[in-house]
C-alpha positions as CSV (number, residue, x, y, z in Angstrom):
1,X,0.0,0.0,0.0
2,X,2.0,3.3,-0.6
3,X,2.1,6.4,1.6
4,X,-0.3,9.2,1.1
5,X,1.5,12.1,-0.3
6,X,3.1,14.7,2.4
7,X,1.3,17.9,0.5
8,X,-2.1,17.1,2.1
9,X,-4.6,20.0,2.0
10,X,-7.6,19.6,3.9
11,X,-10.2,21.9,3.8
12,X,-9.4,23.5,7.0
13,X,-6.2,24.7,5.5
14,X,-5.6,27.7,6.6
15,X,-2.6,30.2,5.4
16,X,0.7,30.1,7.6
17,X,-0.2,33.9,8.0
18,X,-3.2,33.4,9.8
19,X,-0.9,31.6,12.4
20,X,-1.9,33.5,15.6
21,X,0.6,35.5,17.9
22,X,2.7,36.0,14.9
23,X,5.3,37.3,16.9
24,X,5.7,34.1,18.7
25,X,9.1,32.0,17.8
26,X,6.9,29.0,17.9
27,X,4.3,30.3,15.4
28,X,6.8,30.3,12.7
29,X,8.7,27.2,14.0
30,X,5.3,25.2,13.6
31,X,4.5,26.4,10.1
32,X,8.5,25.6,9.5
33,X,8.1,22.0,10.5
34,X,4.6,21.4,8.4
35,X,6.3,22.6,5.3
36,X,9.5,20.8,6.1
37,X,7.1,17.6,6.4
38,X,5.0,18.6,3.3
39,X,7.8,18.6,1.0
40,X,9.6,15.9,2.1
41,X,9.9,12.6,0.1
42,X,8.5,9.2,0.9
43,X,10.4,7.3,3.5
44,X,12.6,4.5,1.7
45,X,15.0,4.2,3.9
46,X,15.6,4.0,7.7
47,X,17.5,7.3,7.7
48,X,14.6,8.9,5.6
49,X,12.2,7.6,8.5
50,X,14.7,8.9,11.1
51,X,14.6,12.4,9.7
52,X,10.6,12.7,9.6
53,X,10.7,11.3,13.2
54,X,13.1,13.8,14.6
55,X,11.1,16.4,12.7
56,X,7.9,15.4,14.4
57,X,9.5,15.7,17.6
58,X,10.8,19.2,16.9
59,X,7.1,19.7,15.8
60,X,5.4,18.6,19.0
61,X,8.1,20.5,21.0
62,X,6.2,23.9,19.1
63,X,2.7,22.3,19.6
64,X,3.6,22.2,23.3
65,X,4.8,25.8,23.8
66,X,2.0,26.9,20.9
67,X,-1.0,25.3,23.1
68,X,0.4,26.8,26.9
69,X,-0.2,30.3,25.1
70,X,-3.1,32.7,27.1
71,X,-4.4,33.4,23.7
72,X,-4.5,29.5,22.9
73,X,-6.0,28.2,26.4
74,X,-8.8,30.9,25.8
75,X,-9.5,29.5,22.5
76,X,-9.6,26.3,23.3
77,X,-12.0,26.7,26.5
78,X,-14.8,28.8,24.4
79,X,-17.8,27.0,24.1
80,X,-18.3,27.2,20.4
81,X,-14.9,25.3,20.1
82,X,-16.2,22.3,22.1
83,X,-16.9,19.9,19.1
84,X,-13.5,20.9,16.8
85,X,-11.6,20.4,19.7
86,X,-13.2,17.2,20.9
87,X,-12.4,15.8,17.2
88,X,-9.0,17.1,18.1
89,X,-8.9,14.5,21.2
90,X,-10.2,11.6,19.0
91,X,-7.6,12.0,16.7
92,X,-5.0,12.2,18.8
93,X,-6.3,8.5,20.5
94,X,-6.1,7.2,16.9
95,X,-2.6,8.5,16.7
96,X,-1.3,6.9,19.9
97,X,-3.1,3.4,18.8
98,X,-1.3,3.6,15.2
99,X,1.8,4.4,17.0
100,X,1.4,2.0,19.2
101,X,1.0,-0.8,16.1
102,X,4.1,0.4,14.4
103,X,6.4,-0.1,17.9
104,X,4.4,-3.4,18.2
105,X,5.7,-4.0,14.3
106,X,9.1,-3.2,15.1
107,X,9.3,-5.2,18.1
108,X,8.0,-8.4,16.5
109,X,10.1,-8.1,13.7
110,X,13.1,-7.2,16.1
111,X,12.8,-10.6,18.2
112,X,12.4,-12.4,14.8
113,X,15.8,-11.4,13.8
114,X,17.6,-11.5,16.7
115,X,16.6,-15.3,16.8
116,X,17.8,-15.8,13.2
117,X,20.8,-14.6,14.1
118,X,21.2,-16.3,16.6
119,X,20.5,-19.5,14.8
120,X,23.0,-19.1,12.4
121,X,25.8,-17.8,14.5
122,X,24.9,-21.8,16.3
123,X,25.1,-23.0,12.9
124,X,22.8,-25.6,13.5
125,X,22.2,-26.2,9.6
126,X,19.6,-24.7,7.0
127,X,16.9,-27.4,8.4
128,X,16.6,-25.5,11.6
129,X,17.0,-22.6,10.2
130,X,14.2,-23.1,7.7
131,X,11.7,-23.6,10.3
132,X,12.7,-20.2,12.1
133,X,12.4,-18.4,9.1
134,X,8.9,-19.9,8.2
135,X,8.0,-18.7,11.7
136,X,9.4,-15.0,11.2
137,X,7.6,-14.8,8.1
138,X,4.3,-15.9,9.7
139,X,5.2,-13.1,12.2
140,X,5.6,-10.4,9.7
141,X,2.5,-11.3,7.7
142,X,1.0,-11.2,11.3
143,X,2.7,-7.6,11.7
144,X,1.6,-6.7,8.1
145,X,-2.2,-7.5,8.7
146,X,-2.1,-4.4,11.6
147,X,-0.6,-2.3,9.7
148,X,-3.0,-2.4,7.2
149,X,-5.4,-1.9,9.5
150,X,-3.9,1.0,10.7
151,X,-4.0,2.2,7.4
152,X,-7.4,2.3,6.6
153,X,-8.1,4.0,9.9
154,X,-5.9,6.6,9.2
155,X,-7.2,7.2,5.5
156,X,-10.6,7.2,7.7
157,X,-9.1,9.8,9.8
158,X,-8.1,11.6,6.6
159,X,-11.0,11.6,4.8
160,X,-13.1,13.1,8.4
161,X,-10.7,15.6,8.6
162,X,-11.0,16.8,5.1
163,X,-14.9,17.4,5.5
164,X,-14.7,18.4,9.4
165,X,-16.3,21.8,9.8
166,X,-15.5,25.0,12.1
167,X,-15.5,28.6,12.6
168,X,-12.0,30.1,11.0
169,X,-13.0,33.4,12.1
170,X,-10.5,35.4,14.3
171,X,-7.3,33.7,16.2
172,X,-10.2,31.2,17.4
173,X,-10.3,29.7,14.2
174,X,-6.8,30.2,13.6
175,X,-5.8,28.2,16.9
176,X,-8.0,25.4,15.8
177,X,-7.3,25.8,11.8
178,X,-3.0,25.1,13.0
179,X,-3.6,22.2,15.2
180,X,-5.8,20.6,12.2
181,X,-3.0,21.2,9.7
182,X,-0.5,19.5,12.5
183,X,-3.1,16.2,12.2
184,X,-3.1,16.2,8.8
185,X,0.6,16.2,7.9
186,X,0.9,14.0,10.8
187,X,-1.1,11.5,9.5
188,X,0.2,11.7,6.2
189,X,3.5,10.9,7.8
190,X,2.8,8.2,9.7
191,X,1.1,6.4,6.9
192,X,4.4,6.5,5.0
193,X,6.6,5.2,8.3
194,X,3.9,2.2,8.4
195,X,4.5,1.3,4.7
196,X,8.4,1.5,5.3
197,X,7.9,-0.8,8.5
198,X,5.3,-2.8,6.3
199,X,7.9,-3.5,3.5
200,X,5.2,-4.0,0.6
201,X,5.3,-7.3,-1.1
202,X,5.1,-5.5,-4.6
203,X,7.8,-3.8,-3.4
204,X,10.0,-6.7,-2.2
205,X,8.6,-9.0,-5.8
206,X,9.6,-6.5,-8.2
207,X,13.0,-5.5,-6.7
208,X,14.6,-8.6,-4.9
209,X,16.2,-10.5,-6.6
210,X,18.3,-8.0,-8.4
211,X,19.0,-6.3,-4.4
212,X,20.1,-9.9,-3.5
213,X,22.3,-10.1,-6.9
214,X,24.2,-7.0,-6.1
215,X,24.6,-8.5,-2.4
216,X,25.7,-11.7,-3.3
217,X,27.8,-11.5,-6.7
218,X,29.3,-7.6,-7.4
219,X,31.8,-5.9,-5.8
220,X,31.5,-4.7,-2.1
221,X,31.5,-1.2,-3.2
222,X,28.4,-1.3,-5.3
223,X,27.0,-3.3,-2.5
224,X,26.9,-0.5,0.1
225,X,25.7,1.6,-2.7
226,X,22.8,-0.2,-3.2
227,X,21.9,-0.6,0.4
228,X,21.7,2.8,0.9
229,X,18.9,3.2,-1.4
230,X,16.7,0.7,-0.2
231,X,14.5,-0.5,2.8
232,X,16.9,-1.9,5.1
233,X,14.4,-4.3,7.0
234,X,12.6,-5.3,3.4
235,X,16.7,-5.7,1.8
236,X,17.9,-8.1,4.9
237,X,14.2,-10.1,3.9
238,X,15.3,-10.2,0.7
239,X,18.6,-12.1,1.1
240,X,17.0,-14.3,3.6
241,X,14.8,-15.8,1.2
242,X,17.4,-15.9,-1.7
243,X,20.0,-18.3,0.9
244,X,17.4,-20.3,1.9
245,X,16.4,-20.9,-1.4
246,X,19.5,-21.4,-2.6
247,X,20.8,-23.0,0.4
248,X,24.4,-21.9,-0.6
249,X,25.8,-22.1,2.9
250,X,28.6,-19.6,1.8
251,X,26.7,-16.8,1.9
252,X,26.3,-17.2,6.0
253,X,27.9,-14.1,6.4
254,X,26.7,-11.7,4.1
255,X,22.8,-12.9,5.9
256,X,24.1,-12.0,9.6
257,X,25.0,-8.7,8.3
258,X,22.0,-8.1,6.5
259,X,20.4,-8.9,9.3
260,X,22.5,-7.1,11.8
261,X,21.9,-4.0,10.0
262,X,18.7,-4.5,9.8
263,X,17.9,-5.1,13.8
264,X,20.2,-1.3,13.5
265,X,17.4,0.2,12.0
266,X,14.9,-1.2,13.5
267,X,16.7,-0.1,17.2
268,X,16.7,3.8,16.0
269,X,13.1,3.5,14.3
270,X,12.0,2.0,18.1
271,X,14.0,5.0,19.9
272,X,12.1,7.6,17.6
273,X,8.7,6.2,17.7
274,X,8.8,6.1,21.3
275,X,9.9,9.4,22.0
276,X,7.5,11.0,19.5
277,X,4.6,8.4,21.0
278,X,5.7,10.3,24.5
279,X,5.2,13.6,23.1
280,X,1.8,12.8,21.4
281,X,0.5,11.8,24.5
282,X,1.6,14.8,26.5
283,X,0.0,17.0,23.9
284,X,-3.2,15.4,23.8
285,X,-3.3,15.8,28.1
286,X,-2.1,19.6,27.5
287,X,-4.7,20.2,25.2
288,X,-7.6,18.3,27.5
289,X,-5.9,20.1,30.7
290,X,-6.4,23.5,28.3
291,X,-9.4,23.4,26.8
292,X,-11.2,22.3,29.9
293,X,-8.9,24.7,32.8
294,X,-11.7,24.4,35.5
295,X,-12.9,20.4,35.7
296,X,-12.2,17.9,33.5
297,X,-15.8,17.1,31.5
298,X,-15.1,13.8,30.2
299,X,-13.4,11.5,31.7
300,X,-11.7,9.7,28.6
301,X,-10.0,13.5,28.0
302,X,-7.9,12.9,31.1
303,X,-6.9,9.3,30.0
304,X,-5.3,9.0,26.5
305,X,-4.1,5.8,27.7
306,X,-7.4,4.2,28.1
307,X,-7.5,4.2,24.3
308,X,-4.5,2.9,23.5
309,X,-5.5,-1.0,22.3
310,X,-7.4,-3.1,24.7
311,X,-5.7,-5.9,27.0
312,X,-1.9,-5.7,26.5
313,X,-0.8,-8.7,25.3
314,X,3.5,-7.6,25.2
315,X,5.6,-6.1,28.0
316,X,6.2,-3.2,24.8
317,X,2.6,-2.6,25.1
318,X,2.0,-2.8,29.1
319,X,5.4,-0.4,28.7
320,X,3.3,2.2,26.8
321,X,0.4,2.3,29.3
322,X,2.8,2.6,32.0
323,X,4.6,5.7,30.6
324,X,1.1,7.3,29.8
325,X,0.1,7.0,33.1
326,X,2.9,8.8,34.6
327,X,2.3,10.9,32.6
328,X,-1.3,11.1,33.0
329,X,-0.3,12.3,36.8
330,X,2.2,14.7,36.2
331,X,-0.7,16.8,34.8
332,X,-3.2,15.5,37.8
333,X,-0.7,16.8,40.0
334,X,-0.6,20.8,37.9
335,X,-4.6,19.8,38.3
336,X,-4.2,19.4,41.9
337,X,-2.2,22.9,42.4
338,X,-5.0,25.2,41.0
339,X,-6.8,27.3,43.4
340,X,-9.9,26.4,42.1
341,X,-9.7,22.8,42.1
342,X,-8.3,23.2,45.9
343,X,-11.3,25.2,46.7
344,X,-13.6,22.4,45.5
345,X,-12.0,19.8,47.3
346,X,-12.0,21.3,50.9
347,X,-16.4,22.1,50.8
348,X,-18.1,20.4,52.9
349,X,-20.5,19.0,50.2
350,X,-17.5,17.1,48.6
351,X,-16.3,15.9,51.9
352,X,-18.0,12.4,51.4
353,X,-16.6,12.0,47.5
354,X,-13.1,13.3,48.5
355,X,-12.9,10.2,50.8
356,X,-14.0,7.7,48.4
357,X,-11.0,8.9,46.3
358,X,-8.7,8.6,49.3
359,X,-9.7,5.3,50.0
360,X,-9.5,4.0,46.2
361,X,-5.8,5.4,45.9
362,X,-4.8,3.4,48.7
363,X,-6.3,0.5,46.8
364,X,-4.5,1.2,43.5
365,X,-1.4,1.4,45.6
366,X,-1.8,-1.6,46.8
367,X,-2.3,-3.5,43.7
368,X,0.8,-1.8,42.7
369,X,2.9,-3.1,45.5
370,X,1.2,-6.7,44.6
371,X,2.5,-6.1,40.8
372,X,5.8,-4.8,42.3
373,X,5.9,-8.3,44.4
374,X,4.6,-10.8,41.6
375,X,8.1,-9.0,39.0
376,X,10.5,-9.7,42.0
377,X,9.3,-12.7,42.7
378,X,9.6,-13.7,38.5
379,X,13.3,-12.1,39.0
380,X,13.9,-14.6,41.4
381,X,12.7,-17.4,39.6
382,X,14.7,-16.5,36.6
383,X,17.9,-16.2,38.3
384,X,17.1,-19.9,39.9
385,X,16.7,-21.1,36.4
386,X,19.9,-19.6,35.1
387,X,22.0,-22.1,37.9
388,X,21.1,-24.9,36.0
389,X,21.8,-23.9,32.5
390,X,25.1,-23.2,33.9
391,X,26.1,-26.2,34.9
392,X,24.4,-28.0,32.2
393,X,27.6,-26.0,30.0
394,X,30.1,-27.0,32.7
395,X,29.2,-30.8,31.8
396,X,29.6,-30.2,28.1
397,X,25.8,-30.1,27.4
398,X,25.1,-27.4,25.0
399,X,22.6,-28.4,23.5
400,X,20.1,-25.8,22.9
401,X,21.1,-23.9,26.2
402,X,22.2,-20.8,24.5
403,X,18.6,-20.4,23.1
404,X,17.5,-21.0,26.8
405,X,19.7,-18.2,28.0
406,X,18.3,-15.9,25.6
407,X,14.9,-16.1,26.8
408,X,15.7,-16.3,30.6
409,X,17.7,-12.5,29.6
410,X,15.3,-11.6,27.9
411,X,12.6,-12.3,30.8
412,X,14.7,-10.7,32.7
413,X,15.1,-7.1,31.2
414,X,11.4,-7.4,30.2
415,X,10.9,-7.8,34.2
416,X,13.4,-5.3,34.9
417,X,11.5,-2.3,32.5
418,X,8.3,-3.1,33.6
419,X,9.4,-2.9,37.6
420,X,10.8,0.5,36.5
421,X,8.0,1.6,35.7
422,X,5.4,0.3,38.3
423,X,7.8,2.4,40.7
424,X,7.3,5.6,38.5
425,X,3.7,5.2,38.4
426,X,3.9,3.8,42.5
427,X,5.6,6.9,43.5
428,X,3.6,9.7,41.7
429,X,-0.1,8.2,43.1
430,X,1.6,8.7,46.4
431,X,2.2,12.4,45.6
432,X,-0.9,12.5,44.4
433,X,-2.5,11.4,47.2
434,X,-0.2,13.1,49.4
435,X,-0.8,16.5,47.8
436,X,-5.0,15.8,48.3
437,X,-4.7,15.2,52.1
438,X,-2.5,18.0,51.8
439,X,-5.1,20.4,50.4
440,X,-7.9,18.8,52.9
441,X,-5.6,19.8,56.0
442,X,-5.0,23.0,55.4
């Protein structure tokens, strides 16, 4: 499926002179960055993706400064607004879940290829090797499926936004008008990161074998040349199918380097999705915290979170909910310190609902510390496992135990992330809860 071109106008363009507070450094860094976006090319390489990511980034950093403007937050808080600004939080939920299917992508197709390698640096022969590939394969058809998905739901998402209607009188309109154009080239962008992570078969048909030719047969010169003009992770795919194919077990080599470099890229495409993912979701809570200064109205505004996928079913996945929640608190917490919230909590009339919240934090903090008890506990049980596989070597029984140790490391740092950030989350409900009986005692 290709990528919808950068240059998308929707019909809520407005002109980058109708940017408000003009005189702003962020106003003209924002309209910088779109057009940046807008006329850059479609991603084709890992470096190509890296450069649209960082540019997001820089983006978001403007979006962040743009939306904690006075003129902005009174913008966003007028009545009239309510509806553009609620599409605003919708879209900015389907953003996080597309997101979240690219680093779920990336992470599949990361663990596929460090098995490979791992295979063939055992060199336990093209048989065993065969099967691992047929089950990386299966993975990225698996990977493949979501992203189409994704796809549609942005072209969905692009097609609403292209018809969505809104006053574009005054900096009213203009405040809303800019963080529509930020959706759309947003969305324009991440349709062509997808389709890089996607690798499109088309793609792949009409252009491997003459990628694995160049790899395999001409100098190593015209080699790196021609690697720098593809898809790294569709290229290292490429060869993988040629060798097996062929089953020329002299080409061993060039496959773990393929593959090294692609497990590279995908590293730096995981670093940039996550730290853009980060600032997506703190935008979204800015602009629910702005638009809505004296009580939050709907509850699903104060949670982007709770709309990211449904059960996680990956540590990466239970990772991302962890970091939006901490998240999610630091903003309570500015919630917490305005007068007028502190002035609701301490009447009398609130006494009895105030409780109720005191005594449900000190039940989330206690399922915390269960969590917290259940990952040291698995710790433990790893490290017990590990004894045996170490004396297993000592006897000369190798058999499979490297695979074995990969997965009891890899249990391990999966257990050590996700204890990291139940502690985050652990210590910021305290404050939280701290700061209420705080306000109460006063």
């Amino acid at each position: 499926m290709a990528a919808s071109p950068l240059n998308v106008q929707p019909s809520v363009h407005a002109r980058s002179n109708s940017l408000p507070s003009r005189e702003h450094p962020m106003a003209s860094q924002i309209d910088e960055n779109l057009n940046r976006l807008r006329a850059s090319q479609s991603a084709s390489t890992s470096s190509s993706v890296g450069d649209k990511l960082n540019c997001l980034q820089d983006l978001y950093d403007y979006v962040d400064m743009f939306l904690q403007l006075p003129h902005t937050q009174q913008a966003l808080a007028q009545e009239q607004q309510r509806k553009p600004v609620d599409e605003l939080l919708d879209g900015f939920l389907l953003l996080l879940d597309v997101c979240g299917t690219a680093k779920d992508a990336l992470l599949l197709t990361k663990e596929g290829t460090q098995e490979l390698q791992s295979i063939l640096r055992r060199r336990r022969g093209l048989e065993g090797l065969s099967n691992e590939v047929r089950k990386y394969f299966t993975s990225r058809k698996a990977a493949r499926k979501a992203i189409c998905k994704a796809l549609k739901n942005l072209k969905h998402m692009e097609n609403k936004l292209t018809t969505s209607s809104f006053s574009k009188d005054g900096e009213t309109g203009a405040v809303i008008g800019t963080l529509k154009q930020v959706e759309a080239v947003i969305i324009s962008v991440l349709e062509s990161i997808l389709t890089f992570i996607s690798g499109p078969e088309a793609e792949l048909k009409s252009s491997r074998w003459s990628l694995v030719s160049k790899l395999l047969h001409q100098k190593r010169v015209m080699c790196e040349e021609a690697e720098q003009n593809t898809n790294e992770i569709a290229y290292a795919e490429a060869v993988l199918r040629s060798f097996i194919k062929s089953g020329n077990t002299k080409h061993v080599e060039n496959v773990q380097n393929e593959l090294q470099n692609s497990e590279m890229c995908i590293r730096d495409l995981e670093e940039g999705l996550e730290s853009f993912f980060r600032r997506l979701i703190k935008a979204r809570v800015t602009l629910a915290f702005k638009a809505t200064p004296l009580c939050f109205r709907n509850r699903r505004q104060l949670e982007p979170v709770e709309g990211i996928g449904g059960v996680s079913t990956s540590s990466s996945s239970i990772g991302h909910k962890l970091n939006g929640l901490q998240d999610l608190h630091e903003c309570v917490d500015m919630f917490l310190q305005l007068p007028l919230t502190q002035q609701a909590l301490v009447q009398e009339q609130h006494r009895k609902c105030t409780e109720e919240l005191l005594d449900e934090s000190l039940m989330i903090l206690d399922v915390c510390s269960i969590a917290k008890d259940a990952l040291i506990s698995k710790t433990n049980e790893t490290a017990n496992a590990e004894a045996p596989l170490h004396s297993l070597i000592k006897s000369g029984n190798i058999k499979h135990i490297e695979y074995e140790q990969n997965q009891l490391q890899k249990s391990e740092l999966c257990i050590q992330d996700l204890e990291e950030g139940l502690d985050g989350l652990f210590k910021r409900l305290i404050k939280a809860r701290v700061t209420v009986l705080n306000i109460l005692n006063c």
